[in-house]
N, C-alpha and C positions, 0 to 999 in steps of 0.2 A: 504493500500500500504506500508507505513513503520512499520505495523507490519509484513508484508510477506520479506522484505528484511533484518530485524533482525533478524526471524528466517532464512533466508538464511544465514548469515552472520554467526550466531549460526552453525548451519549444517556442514558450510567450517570450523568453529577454529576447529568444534571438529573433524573432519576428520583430520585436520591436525597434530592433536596431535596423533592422533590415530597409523597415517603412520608412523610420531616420535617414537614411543612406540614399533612398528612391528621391525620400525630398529633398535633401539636400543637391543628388543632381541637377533634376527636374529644375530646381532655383538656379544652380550655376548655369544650367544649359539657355535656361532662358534671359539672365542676364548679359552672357555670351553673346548672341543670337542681338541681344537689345543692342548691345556696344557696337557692332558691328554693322549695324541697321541705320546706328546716328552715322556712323563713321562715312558711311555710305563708301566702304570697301567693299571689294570683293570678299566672301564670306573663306576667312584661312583654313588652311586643312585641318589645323587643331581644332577649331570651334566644331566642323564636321567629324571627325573622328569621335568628340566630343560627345555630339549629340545621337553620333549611331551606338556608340556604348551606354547612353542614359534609355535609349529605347531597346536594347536588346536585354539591360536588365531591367526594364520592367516588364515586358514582356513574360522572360524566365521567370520572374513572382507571379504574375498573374497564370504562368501553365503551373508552377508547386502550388497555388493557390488552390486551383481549380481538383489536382492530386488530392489535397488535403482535406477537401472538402468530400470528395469522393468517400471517402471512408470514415466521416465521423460521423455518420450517424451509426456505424459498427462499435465503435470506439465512444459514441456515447450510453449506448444499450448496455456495454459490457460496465462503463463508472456507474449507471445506474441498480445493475444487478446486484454490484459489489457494496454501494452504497446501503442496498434493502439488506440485505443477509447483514451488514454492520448494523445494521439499526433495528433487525431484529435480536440481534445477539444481544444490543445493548438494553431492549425492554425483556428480553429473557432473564438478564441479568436483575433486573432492577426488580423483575415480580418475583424470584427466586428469592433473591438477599434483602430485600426492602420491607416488599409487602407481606413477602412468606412470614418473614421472621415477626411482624406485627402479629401477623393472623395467630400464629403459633403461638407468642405472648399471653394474646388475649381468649386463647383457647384455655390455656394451663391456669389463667387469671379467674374464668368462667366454671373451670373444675373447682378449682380451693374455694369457690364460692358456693357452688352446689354442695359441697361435703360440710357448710357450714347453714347452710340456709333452713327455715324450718318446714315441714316437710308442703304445708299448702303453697309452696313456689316452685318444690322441687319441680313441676309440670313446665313451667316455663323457662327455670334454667335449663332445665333438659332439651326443649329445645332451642335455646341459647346453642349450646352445645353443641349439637348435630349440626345446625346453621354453619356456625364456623367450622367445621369438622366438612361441610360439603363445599364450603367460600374457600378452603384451602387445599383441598381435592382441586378444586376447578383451578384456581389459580396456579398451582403445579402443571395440569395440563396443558394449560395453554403457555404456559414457561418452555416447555419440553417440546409445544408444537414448533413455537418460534424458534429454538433454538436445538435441534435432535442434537443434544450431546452423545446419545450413543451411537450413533455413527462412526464415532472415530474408537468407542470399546467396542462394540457389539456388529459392527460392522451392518452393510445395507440392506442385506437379505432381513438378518434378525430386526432392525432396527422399523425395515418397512413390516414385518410380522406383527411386533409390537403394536406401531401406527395403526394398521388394520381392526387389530384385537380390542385398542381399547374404541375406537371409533367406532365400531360395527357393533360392536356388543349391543347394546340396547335397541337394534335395528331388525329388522325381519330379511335381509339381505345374506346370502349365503354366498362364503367368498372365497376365492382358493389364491395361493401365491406358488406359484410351480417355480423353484431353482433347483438343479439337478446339478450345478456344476459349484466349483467353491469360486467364490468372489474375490478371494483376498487377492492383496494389490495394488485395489481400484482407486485411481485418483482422488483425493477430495474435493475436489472442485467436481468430478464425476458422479462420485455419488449424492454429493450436495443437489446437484441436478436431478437427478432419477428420482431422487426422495421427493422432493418441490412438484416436480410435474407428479407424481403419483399421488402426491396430498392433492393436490390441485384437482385432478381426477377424481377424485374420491367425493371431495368437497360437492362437487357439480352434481354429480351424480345424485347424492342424498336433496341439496336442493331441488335441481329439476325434472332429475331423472325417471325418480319410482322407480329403479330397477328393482329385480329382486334374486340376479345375479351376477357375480362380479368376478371376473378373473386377471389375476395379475400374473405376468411371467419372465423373467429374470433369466436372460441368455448371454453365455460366453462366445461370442464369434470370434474368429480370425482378424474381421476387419473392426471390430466395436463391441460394446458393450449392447444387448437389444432391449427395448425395454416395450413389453406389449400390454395392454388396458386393454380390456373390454368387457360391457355391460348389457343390459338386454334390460335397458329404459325405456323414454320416448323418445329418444334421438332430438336430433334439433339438425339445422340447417348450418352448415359450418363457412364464416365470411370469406372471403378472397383477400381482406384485409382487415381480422378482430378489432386490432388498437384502434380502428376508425370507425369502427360498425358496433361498440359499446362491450366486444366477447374479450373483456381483459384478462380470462384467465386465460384462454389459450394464446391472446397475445404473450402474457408473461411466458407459458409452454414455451412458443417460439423463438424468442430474447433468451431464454436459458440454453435454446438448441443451438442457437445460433453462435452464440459463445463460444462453445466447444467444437464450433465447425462441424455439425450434424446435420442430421434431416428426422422432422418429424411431419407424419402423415395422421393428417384425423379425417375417419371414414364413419359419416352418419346421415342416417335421413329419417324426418319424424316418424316415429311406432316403429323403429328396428332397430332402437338400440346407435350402440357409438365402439367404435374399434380407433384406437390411438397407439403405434409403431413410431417408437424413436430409436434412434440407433447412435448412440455418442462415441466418434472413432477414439481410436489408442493413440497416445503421443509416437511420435515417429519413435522413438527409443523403447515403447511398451512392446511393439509389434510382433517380436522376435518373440519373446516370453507368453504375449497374449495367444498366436498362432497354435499354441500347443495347451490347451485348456484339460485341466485335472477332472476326471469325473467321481463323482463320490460315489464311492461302495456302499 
């Protein structure tokens, strides 16, 4: 992270300078050009040499220009993805250590009081009690959504297992996770993605879907990591452009894929359900080690 913002940093002096440099010609060429205009001489080869070198460098800024521009809107998807994941880390952190430990206070405060109370209250410290005892439940989970620390113990299979289990639980949704091969290895930044879109998935589903079955599947290939969804919902109609058409989860889907130089496919039409195929490639250096995938006995 702050080696990406020094080189940004880097990037804007020297642009700056650069602009400095174009004006400062631009100014000599045309006072040039003025002197020589009073003088009413013939125009010297230095004021021409001059002025073909103030026009071939701006020129060249306006093609790196043009370069640069090409590709930030890649390069802004990617500060903005970086920027969510920070700033969910940092309200994971805050419901964890802040709020958790209030909750917890006034939990163990709400006990020593119930052991002390006389018995016509016992009914409503009690539920005093559970109250906080379900206000700290929840606030843990959604600590754990924002930020899956096991990911990096429990790794993505178990972690996405997890997600599922406590999600579906209270649902009528019957859901399977097929990994047959071992995961370990797997980027972090890769699994951070697979887990994201697979929440993200899940999320939609229970909103619009009504399915009432779900399969998730977790493939080792040669060229990528595969990651398959599919439900048997109402489908919906999928945009040709989400971020503009109001479908911002599978824009985020897209931004996450796109990051890691992938491709994801979402196949659905209303009353059949939804099929989502992402496949996140291996770093040119994983390829050799990926190619040859361990299957578990």
């Amino acid at each position: 992270m702050y080696a990406s913002l020094k080189s940004l940093i880097a990037r804007s002096v020297s642009r700056s300078h650069a602009r400095r440099l174009i004006l400062a010609l631009c100014l000599c060429s045309s006072l040039l050009s003025l002197w020589a205009y009073i003088r009413a001489d013939t125009l010297p080869l230095a004021v021409l040499l001059f002025n073909l070198a103030t026009l071939a460098l701006v020129g060249l800024r306006q093609w790196s220009s043009r370069k640069s521009i090409k590709f930030q809107p890649q390069e802004l998807a990617e500060r903005l993805l970086q920027v969510q994941e920070n700033e969910r880390h940092r309200l994971s952190r805050d419901l964890h250590d802040d709020i958790g430990q209030l909750l917890t206070a006034a939990k163990l405060q709400s006990e020593w009081l119930k052991r002390r109370l006389p018995d016509d209250l016992q009914g409503q410290c009690a539920v005093l009690c559970n109250t906080l005892n379900e206000t700290l439940a929840k606030v843990r989970d959604v600590s754990a959504i924002l930020n899956p620390r096991q990911l990096t113990s429990l790794g993505l299979e178990a972690s996405l297992r997890a997600h599922l289990l406590k999600t579906l639980e209270n649902t009528q949704v019957h859901w399977s996770l097929e990994c047959h091969q071992r995961l370990t290895g797997i980027p972090e930044e890769m699994a951070v993605a697979a887990f994201r879109i697979t929440q993200e998935a899940v999320t939609n589903m229970l909103r619009h879907a009504q399915a009432r079955n779900l399969l998730v599947r977790l493939q080792r290939l040669p060229e990528g990591l595969s990651l398959f969804i599919s439900d048997d919902g109402q489908g919906f109609s999928p945009a040709s452009n989400p971020g503009l058409e109001g479908q911002r989860g599978m824009a985020g889907m897209s931004e996450r894929i796109d990051q890691l130089g992938g491709t994801l496919s979402v196949s659905s039409q209303p009353g059949k359900g939804t099929r989502i195929d992402a496949l996140f490639p291996w770093a040119p250096r994983a390829l050799e080690r990926a190619s040859s995938p361990k299957v578990l006995e």
